[in-house]
Residue, then its C-alpha position, 0 to 999 in steps of 0.5 A: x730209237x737208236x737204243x732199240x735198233x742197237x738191242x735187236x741188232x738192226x733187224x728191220x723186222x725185229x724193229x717193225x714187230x717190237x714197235x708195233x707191239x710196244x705201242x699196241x698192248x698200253x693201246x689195248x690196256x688203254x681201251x679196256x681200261x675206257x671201256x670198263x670205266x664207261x661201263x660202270x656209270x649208271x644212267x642215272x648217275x649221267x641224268x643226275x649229274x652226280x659227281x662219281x668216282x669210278x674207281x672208287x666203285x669199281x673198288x667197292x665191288x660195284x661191277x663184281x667182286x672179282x673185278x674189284x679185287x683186280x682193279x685194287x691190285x692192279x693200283x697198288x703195283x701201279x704205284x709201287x712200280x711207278x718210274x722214280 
């Protein structure tokens, strides 16, 4: 906290915004993220009990080519910009 009150020279509303966005956007990267994966299982893969994978078919395109391509892309800048 004391960082982001000393950048935004303590501007209570710069302070209240920043925050509440910064917690916001990874909440709302978050659910999309939940809500794609949940979306791709199939109703027999539940009443199976298949053991699944859902990047790995997301990746292979099972929820559209498109889709799969951004998922691909968006693992490789995960792990290339990962925190050292």
């Amino acid at each position: 906290m004391p960082v982001v009150v000393t950048q935004l020279e303590g501007d209570s509303r710069k302070i209240r915004q920043s925050i509440f966005w910064g917690s916001a956007i990874p909440l709302i990267m978050f659910l999309a993220w939940n809500a794609v994966i949940l979306g791709s299982v199939t109703p027999d893969v539940v009443q199976n009990g298949v053991n699944f994978d859902p990047l790995q078919i997301l990746r292979a395109g099972g929820a559209g080519e498109w889709l799969g391509l951004l998922v691909s892309i968006f693992s490789e800048f995960a792990m290339a910009f990962r925190p050292a």
